[in-house]
N, C-alpha and C positions, 0 to 999 in steps of 0.2 A: 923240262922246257919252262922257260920263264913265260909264265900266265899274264895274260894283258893288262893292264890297270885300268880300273875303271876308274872314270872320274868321280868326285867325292861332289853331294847337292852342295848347292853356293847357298845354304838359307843363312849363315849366320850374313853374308852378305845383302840379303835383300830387305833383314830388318831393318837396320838404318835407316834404307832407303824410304819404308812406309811412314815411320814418324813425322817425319817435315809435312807430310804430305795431309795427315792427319790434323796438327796443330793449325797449319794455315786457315781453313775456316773461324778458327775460334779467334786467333789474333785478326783479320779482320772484321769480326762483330767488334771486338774490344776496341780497335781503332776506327770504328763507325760509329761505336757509342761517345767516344770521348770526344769528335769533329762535333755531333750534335750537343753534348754538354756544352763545350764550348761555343757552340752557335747561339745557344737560348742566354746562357750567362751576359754575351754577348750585346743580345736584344736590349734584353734588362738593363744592363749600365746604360747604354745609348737612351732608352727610356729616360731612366732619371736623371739622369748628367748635362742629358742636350735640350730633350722638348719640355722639361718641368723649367726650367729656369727662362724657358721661352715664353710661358705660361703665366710665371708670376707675377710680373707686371700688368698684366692685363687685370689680375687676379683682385692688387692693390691700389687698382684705379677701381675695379669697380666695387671697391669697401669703402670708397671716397675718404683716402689717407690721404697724407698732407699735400703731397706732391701727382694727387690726382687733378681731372682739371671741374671746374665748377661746377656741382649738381642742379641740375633748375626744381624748384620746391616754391610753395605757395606758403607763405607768414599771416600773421594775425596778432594783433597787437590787444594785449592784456587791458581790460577796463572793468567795471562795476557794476553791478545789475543787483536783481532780487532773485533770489535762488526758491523756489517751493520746495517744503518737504512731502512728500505723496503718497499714497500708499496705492497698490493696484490691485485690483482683487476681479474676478471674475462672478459676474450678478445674474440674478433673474427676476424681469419686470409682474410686478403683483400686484394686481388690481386691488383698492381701499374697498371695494363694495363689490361684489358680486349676488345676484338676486335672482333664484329660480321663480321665475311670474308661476302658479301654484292657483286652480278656483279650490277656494275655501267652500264650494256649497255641490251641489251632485245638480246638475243642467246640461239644455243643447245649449251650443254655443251660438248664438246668433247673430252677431256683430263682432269683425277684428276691424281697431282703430289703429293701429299703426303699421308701418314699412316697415321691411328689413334693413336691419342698418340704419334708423334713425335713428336722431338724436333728442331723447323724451328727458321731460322734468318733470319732480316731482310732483305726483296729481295728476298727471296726465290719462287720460283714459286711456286703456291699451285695448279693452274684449268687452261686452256683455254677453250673460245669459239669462234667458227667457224670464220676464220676471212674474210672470202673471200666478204660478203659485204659490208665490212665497208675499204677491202680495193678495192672495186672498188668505193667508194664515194671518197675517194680518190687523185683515179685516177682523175674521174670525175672535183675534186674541182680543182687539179692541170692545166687540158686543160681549163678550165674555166679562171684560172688563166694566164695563156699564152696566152690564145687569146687576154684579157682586156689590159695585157699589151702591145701585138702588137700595139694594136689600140692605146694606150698612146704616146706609140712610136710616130706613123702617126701625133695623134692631135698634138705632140709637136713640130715637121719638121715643119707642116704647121702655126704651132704657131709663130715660129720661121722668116721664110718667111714672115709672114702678117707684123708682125713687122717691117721688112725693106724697105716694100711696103708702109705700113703706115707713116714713117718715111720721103717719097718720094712722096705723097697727092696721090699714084697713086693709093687707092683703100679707101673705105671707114670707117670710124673712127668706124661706124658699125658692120663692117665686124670681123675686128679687137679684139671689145668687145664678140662678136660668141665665135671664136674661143677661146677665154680665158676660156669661159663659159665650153665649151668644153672639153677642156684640164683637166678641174678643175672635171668636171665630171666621168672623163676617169677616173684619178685617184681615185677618190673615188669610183668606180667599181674594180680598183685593189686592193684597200687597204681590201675589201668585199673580193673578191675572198683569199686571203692573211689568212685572217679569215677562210676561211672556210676551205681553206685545215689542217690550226694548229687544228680544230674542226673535221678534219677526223682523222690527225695523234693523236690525243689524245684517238680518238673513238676506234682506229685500235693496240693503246698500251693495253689500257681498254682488250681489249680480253686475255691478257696473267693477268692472278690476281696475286699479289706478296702478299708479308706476310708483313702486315707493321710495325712489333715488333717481340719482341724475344720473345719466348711462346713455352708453349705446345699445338700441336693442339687435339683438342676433336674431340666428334666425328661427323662425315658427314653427313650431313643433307641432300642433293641432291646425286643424283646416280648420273652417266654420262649417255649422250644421253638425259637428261632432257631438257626443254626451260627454261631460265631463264631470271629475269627480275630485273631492280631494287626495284619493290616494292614486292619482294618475303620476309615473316614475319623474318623466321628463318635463312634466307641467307643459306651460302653455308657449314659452318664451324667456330665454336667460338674458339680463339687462345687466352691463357691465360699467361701471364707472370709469372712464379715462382720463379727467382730467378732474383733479389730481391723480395721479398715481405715481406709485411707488418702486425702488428695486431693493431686494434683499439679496446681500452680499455677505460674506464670512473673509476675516481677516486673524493672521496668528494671533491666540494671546497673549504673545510678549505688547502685542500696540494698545491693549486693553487702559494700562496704565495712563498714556499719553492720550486717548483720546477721551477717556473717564473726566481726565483732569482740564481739559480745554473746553468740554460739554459744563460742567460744574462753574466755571469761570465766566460760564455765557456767550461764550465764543460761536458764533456759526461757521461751520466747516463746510464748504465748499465742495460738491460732487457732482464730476463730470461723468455724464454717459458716454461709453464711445460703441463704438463698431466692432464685431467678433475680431476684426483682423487690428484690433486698436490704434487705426488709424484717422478713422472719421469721428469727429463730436459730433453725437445725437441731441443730447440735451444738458442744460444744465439745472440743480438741483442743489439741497443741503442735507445735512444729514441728520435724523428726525432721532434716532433713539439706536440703545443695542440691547440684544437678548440679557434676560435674565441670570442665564448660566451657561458656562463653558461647554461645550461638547468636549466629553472626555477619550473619543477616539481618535479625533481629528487633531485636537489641543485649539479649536479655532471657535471664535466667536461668530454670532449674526448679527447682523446691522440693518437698518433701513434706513433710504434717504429719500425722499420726495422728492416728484416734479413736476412744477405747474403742466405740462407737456400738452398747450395749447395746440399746437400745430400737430397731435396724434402724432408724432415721430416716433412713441415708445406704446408697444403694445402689450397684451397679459401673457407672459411665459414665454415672452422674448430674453433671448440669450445677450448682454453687453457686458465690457467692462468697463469696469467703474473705476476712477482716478479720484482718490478723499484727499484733499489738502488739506496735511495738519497745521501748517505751522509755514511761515514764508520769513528766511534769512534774507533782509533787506540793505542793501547797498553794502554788498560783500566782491573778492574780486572773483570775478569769474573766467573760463576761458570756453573753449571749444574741447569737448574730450575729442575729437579729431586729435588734437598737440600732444595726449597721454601716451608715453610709451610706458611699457615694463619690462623691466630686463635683471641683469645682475643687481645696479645700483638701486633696483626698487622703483617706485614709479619717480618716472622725471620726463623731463620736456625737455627738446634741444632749442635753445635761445641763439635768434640771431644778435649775432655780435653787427657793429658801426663797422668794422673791417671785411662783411661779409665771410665771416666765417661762425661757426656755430661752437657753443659748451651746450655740454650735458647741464644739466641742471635739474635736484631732484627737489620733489615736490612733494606736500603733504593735503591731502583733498579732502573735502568734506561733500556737503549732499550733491546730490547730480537730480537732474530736470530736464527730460530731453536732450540734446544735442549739446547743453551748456553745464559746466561743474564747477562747484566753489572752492577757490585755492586758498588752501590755509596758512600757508608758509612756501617760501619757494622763489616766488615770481612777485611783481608789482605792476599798479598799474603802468601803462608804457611800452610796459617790457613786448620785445618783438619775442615771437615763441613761432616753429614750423609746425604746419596741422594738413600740410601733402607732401609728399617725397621722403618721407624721414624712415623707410624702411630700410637704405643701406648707407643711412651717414655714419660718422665719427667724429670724436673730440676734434675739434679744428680744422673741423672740414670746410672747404671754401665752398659756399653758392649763388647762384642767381635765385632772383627773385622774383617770379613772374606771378601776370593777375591771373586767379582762381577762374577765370573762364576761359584762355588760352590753352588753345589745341595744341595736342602732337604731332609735329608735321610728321606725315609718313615716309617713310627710310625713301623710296620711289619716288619723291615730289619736291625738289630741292625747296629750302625756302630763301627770302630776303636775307641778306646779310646787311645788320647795324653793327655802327662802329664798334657801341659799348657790348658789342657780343661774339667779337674775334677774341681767340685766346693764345693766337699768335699770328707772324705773317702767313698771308696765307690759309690759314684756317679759318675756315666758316664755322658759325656756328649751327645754323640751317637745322634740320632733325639730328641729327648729334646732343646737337647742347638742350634739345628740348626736351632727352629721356630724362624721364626722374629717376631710372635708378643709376645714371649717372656712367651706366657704362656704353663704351663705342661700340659699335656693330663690327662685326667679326668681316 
């Protein structure tokens, strides 16, 4: 009997079939990767192709090139002055006298003669103490003193005597030599006593304390009625000189030379006090002398300069600085360092041109003074130079020229429009033309 046929598995059939089925995933990541490369690629071109080139322009107005429209800048016209050379150094005010008031003898104090914070001259009484036992030593030294000399007296009579006795063999050669002896002793007993009284009168002045400089006096260290002594720490009262007085300052030793050689010449050099924040003048002053020897840590010298400082403006171990004029370059040209630029070309100035437009123009400087610098080459008198707006010019840049106290109107607040300030039909110049850095508002 013919056996039934079974049917045969279909698998070589259904391979095929899994494959496709498998791969599709992966070919679409691949072609979802490469929509988005090409979307980003995309962005990028559109970036630099379309919005950079929309960009530059605005870019090259506001570098103020040739074909930007006129930057508004404030000018200053170059002329001649005296330029100072200076030196700045930072000082400390030092009193010429300082004077611990000190009793030179051991007393109560009985009498104080002056206020706090007045202003004594020399010889002024300032204290007494007690003087009743220093003048009865005195007294004392003084009968001491008169007795020795009575007796001087006596020895010299009998001095005198002996001598014409001796003269006459009528007494002995012995005798004679005594008496000398004598005499010679007396005397130096008075010459002691002599001493001692100038040792009272000095002791007995001692009780009245005088002021021994011209000062202000501080303040009182001792009350009255106290004992006092010489070796008391603080004494009685410190009296400080102010007027004159002095600041000592230290400056490099390179300036040691130049200011050696202007002091030997006879030159008085000028020194200004000023204020911690160097902007106020305290006083003015000269400069009196400089230390001896360099300080070898610092490499810097000391100096002092005097100052009449009538009006008490400068006080002792008051902190100022000090401005020494060495030396003053007189009818040189000068400008405004506002006009100094520095850039690639070294320092220069942009010079208004008669066409309103602007060159670089470089320049060679010498000393500066404040606000004002000496041009050594460069510029002349005359010459128109920019010293506002010159941070985004260029060679040939066109501008206005407006006065240095003129406002910028705000972007919000249209202004007036003048003829000579249209820069075409149409256009105002209003807050536009009044930015300095020359570019439009967005």
């Amino acid at each position: 009997m013919d056996q039934p046929v079974k049917p045969k598995p279909e698998a070589p059939a259904s391979a095929p079939s899994k494959a496709p089925k498998q791969g599709r995933p992966r070919l679409r990541f691949f072609l979802t990767f490469v929509i988005v490369v090409l979307a980003v690629a995309g962005i990028v071109w559109w970036t630099k192709h379309i919005q950079v080139p929309e960009q530059q322009p605005q870019g090259r107005r506001g570098a103020g090139g040739r074909n930007a429209p006129p930057m508004s800048i404030v000018d200053e016209t170059i002329g001649k002055g005296d330029i100072g050379i200076t030196l700045n150094a930072l000082g400390t005010v030092t009193s010429l006298g300082t004077v611990t008031i000190r009793s030179q003898i051991s007393g109560y104090l009985i009498k104080i003669d002056f206020k706090e914070g007045d202003e004594v001259k020399k010889g002024d009484l300032l204290a007494e103490i007690d003087p009743r036992p220093f003048e009865a030593t005195l007294a004392q030294a003084k009968g001491a003193l008169a007795r020795d000399e009575a007796l001087l007296k006596g020895a010299q009579v009998d001095l005198t005597r002996y001598q014409g006795l001796a003269a006459q063999n009528a007494i002995p050669h012995q005798t004679l030599d005594t008496q000398i002896a004598l005499v010679a002793q007396d005397q130096g007993t008075v010459e002691a006593d002599r001493a001692s009284v100038k040792a009272a009168e000095v002791n007995l002045n001692y009780t009245r304390i005088l002021a021994p400089i011209d000062g202000r006096v501080g303040l009182r260290q001792v009350d009255q009625g106290n004992y006092v002594t010489p070796g008391d720490t603080n004494g009685l009262v410190v009296i400080t000189q102010l007027k004159p007085i002095s600041v000592l300052f230290t400056v490099p030793e390179d300036n040691l030379q130049a200011i050696a050689k202007r002091l030997q010449a006879g030159a008085s050099l000028p020194a200004t006090a000023l204020d911690r924040a160097g902007a106020n003048k305290i006083a003015d002053g000269t400069l009196q002398t400089f230390d001896s020897q360099i300080d070898p840590t610092t490499g810097t010298i000391k100096l002092r300069a005097t100052f009449p400082n009538e009006d008490e403006a400068l006080y002792p171990n008051q902190f100022v600085n000090i401005r020494l004029l060495l030396d003053t370059h007189k009818d040189v040209v000068t400008m405004s360092t506002a006009g100094i630029q520095r850039g690639v070309p070294g320092t220069f100035a942009y010079l208004v041109n008669a066409d309103s437009t602007v060159t670089v123009r470089p320049v060679k400087l010498g000393a500066t003074e404040g606000t004002r610098v000496e041009v050594l080459s460069g510029l002349a008198p005359g010459d128109r130079v920019v010293i506002d707006g010159a941070d985004k010019l260029r060679e040939g840049a066109h501008v206005n020229v407006r006065a240095p106290d003129a406002a910028v109107a705000p972007a919000a607040a249209p202004a007036e429009t003048s003829p000579d300030q249209k820069t075409g039909p149409g256009k105002k110049s209003g807050g536009r033309k009044r930015r300095s850095d020359g570019e439009q508002p967005q």
